[in-house]
C-alpha positions as CSV (number, residue, x, y, z in Angstrom):
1,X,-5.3,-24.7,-30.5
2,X,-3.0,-25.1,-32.7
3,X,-0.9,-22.2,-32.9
4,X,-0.5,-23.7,-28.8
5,X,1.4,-26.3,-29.8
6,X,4.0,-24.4,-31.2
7,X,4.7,-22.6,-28.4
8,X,8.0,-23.2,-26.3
9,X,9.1,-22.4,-23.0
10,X,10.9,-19.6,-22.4
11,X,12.6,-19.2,-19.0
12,X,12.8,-16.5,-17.3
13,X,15.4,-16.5,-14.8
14,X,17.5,-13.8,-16.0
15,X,14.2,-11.8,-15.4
16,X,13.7,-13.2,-12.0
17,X,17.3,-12.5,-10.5
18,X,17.2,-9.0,-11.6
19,X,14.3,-8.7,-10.1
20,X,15.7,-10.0,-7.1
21,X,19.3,-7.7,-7.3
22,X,16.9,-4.9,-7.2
23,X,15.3,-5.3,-3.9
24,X,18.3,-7.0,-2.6
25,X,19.9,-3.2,-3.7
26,X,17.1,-1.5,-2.6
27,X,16.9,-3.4,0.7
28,X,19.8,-1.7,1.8
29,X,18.6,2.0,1.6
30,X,18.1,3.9,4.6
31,X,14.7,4.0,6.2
32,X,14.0,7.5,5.3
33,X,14.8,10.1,2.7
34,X,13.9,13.5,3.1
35,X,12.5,13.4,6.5
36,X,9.8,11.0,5.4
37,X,9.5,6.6,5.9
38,X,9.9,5.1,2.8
39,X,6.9,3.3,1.9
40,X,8.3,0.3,0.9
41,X,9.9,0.1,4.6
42,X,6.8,0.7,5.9
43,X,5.3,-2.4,3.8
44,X,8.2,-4.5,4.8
45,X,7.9,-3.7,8.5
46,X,4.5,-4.6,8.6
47,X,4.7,-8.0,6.3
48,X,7.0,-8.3,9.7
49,X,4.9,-7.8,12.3
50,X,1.8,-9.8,11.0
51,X,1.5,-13.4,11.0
52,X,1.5,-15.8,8.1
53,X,-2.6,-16.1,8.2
54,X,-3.0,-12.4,8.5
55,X,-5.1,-10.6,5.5
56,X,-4.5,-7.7,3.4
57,X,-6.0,-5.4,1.2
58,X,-5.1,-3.0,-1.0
59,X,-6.6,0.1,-2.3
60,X,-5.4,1.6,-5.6
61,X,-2.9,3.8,-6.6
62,X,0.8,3.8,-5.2
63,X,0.0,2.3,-1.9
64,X,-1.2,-0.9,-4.3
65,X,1.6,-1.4,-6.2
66,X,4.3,-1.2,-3.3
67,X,1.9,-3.8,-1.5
68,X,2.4,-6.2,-4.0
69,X,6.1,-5.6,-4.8
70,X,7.2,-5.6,-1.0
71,X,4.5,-7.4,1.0
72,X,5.1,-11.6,0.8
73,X,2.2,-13.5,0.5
74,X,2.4,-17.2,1.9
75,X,-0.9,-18.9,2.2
76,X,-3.9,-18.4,-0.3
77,X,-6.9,-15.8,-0.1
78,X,-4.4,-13.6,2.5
79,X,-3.8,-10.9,-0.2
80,X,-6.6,-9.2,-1.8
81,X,-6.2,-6.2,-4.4
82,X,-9.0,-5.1,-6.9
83,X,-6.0,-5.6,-10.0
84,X,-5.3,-3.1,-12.8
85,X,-8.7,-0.7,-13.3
86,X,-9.5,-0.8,-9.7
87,X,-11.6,1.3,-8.0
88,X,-10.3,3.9,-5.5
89,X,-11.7,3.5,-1.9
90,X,-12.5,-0.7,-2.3
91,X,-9.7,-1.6,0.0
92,X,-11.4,-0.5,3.4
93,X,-14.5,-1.9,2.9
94,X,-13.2,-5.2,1.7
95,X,-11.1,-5.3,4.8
96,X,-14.3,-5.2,7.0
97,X,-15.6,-7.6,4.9
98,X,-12.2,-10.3,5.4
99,X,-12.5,-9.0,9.1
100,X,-16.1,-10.2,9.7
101,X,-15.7,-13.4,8.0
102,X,-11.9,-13.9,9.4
103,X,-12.4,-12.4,13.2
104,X,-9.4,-14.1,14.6
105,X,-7.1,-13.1,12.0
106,X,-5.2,-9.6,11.9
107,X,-6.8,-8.0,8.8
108,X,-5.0,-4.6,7.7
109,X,-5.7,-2.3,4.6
110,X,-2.9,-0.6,3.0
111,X,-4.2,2.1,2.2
112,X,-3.3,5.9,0.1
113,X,-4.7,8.8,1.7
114,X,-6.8,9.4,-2.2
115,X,-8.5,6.2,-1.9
116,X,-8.8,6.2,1.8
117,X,-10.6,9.5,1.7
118,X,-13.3,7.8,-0.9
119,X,-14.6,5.5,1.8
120,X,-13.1,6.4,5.3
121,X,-17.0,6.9,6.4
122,X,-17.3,3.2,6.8
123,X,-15.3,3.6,10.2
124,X,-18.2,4.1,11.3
125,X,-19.7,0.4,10.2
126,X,-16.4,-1.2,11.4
127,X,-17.1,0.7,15.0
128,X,-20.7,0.2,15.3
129,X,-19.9,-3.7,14.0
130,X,-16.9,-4.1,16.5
131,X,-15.3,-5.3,13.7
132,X,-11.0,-4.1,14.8
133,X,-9.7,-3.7,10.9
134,X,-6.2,-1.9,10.9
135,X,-5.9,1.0,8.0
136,X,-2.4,2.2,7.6
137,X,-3.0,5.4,5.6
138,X,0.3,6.0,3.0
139,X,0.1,9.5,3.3
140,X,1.5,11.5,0.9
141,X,-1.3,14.4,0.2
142,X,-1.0,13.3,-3.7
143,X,-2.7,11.2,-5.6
144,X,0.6,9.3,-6.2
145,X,0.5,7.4,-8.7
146,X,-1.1,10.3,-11.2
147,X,1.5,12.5,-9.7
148,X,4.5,10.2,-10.5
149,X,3.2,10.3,-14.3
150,X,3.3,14.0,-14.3
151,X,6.5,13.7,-12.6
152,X,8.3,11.7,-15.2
153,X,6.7,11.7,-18.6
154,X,5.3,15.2,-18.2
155,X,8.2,17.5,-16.8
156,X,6.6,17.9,-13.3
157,X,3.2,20.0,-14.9
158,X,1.0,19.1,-12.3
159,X,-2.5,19.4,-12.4
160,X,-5.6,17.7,-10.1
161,X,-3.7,15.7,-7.9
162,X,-2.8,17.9,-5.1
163,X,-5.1,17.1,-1.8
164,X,-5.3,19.7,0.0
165,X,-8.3,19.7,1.8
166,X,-7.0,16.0,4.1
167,X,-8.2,15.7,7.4
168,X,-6.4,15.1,10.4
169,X,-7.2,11.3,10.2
170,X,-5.9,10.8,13.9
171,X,-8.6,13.3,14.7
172,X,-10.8,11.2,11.9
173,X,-10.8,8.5,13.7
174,X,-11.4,9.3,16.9
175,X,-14.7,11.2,15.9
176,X,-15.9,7.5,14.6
177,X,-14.9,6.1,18.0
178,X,-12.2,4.0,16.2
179,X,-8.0,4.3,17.4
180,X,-6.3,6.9,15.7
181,X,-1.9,7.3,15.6
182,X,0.7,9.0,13.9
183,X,4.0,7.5,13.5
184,X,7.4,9.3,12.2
185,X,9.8,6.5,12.7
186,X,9.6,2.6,12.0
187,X,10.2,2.0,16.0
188,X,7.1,4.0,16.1
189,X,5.2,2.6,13.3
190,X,6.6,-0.9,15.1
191,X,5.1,-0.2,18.0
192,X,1.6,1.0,17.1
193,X,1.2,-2.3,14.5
194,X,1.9,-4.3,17.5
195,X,-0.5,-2.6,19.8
196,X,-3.2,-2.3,16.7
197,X,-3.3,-6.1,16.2
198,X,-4.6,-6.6,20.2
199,X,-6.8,-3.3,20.1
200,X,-10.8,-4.4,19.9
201,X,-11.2,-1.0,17.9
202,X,-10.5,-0.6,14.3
203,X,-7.1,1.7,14.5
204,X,-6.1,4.2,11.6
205,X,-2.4,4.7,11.4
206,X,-1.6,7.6,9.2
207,X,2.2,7.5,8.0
208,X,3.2,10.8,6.4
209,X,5.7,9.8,3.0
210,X,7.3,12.4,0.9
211,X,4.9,13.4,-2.0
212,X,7.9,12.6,-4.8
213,X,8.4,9.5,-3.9
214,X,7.6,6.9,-6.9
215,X,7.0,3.0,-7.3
216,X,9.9,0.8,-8.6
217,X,10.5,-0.4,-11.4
218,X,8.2,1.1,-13.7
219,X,7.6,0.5,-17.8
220,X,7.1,4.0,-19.5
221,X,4.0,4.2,-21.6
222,X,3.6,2.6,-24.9
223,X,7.5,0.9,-24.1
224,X,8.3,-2.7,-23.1
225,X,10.0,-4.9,-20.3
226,X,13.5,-3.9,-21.8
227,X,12.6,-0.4,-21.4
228,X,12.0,-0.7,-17.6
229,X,12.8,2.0,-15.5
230,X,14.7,1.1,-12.5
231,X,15.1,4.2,-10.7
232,X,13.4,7.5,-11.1
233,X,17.3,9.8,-11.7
């Protein structure tokens, strides 16, 4: 307690605005990059879409960290993520959990397909429960955020991260008796959020991203805030 007293504030608003002229600059990037929706786009279309009471969760991986840099949270309990040491695959179940205890309330998971694919059976409790979650499925056929490691710190040497066994999850879905879409474009993605908020069936919306796309900005292991890297080139 007493080394607390001794402590001073330190602002941070240097810190804050270039936070904030780095989505501002990012903001303005095109939608797509090599033939793939952005993620971050994706995020941002859907914080959109949904209204201010609507819940979220996250899974782990990429997916989670592009939720909380690029989906605004306004009211409390609206934004649920397991944190740092999560566990892959608690996202969708959680969200059937928000759903039942929040039925008038849009309730979406924002999801990777790795985690996804570590609980994607309970479709079949949200079904059988009539319990309409929405899953949009970040799918890269990575495990992304291992992959962006090996990308940057380990000259591209791959190694266990490659999914190549996905499903179809359109397909997926509709085996569960749930709502299954693909979308290519944001007008589509748009257009299927929209229609996925009415639906009375949980809906899986599987949005193919390119596999080298990383989260941004990052801190390279063992480094600090002033080492923070702001762009992958």
């Amino acid at each position: 307690l007493e080394r607390v007293k001794v402590l001073k504030n330190n602002p941070s608003a240097d810190w804050s605005n270039r936070i904030q002229e780095f989505r501002h600059d990012w903001s303005k990037e095109a939608d797509t990059a090599n033939g793939y929706l952005r993620a971050p786009k994706v995020i941002r279309a859907l914080r959109e879409l949904l209204p201010r009471d609507a819940i979220v969760t996250t899974e782990v991986g990429q997916n989670q960290m592009w939720a909380a840099l690029h989906y605004d949270t306004y009211l409390p309990r609206t934004f649920h993520t397991s944190g740092g040491l999560g566990t892959m695959g608690w996202g969708f179940p959680a969200s059937i959990g928000a759903k039942a205890a929040k039925p008038d309330v849009p309730v979406v998971d924002i999801a990777g397909d790795g985690s996804f694919g570590m609980t994607e059976n309970n479709l079949a409790t949200a079904v059988e429960e009539e319990l309409p979650v929405i899953v949009v499925v970040l799918n890269n056929n990575v495990l992304g955020m291992v992959a962006q490691w090996q990308r940057l710190f380990y000259d591209r040497r791959y190694s266990a991260v490659k999914l190549k066994g996905n499903p179809d999850y359109v397909k997926l879905a509709e085996a569960y008796g749930a709502a299954g879409v693909r979308t290519q474009t944001l007008d589509d993605f748009r257009r299927e959020v929209k229609r996925a908020i009415k639906a009375d069936v949980p809906t899986v919306i599987d949005v193919p991203i390119d596999p080298d796309e990383n989260v941004m900005p990052m801190i390279p292991p063992g480094l600090g805030l002033k080492d923070t890297l702001w762009r992958a080139d």
